[in-house]
N, C-alpha and C positions, 0 to 999 in steps of 0.2 A: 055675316057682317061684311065679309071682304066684299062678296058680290053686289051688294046695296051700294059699299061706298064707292065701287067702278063705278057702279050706276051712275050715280048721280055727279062724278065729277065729269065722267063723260059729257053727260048734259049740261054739266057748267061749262063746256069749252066752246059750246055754239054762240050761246052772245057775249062771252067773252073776246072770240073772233070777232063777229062782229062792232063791240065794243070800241076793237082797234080802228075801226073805219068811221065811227059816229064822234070821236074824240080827234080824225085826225090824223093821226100816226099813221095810218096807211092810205090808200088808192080804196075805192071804191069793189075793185077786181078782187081785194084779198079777202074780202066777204064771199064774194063768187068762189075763186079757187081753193080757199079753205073748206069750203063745205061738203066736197068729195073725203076728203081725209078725215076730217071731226065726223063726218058721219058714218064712213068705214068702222073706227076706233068705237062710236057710239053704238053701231049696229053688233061689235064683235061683245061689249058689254051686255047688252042686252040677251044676246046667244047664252051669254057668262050666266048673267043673274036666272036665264031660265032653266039654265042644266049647267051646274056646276062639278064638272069635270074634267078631267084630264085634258083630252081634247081640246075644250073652251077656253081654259085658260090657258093654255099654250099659244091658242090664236089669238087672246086679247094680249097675253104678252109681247109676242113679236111686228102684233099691228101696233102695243104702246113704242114700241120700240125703234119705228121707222115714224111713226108720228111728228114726235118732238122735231127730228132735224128736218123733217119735212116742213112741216111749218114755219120752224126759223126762216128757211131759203124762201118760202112765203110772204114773210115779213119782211125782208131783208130785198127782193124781189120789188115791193109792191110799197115800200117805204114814201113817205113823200120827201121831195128833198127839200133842206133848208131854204129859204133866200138869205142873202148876205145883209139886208135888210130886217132882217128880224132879230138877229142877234144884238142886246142893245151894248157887251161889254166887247165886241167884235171876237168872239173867242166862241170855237166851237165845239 
């Protein structure tokens, strides 16, 4: 059960990524530079769900584990920024 459900949130983190960039919230680049890391993370699941052992999940652990802030500083990195114009209560 554990290795199905890496699985598959793994793979919900690709268009999720991208998501951020079809809505807006990011640059077009954070689609690009996200998809080294979400596919590291996806690649070390899949390793997971194929041979679940010691080994495998120790690797998808410490790749979940440098993921998360990795991508934050992705997001954060590749954000778009407001214009002062769009805010309509001037408060941001």
């Amino acid at each position: 059960r554990a290795k199905r459900s890496a699985l598959l949130w793994s793979l919900a983190l690709m268009p999720i990524s991208y998501a951020a960039c079809a809505t807006g919230l990011t640059s077009p680049l954070f689609a690009l530079t996200s998809t080294p890391i979400n596919g590291l993370l996806l690649w070390r699941a899949v390793k997971f769900y194929r041979r679940a052992d010691e080994e495998s999940a120790k690797s998808l652990f410490m790749t979940s584990l440098v993921h998360l802030p990795v991508l934050m500083a992705l997001l954060l990195l590749h954000r778009k920024q407001k214009d002062a114009g769009d805010d309509v209560d001037g408060v941001l």
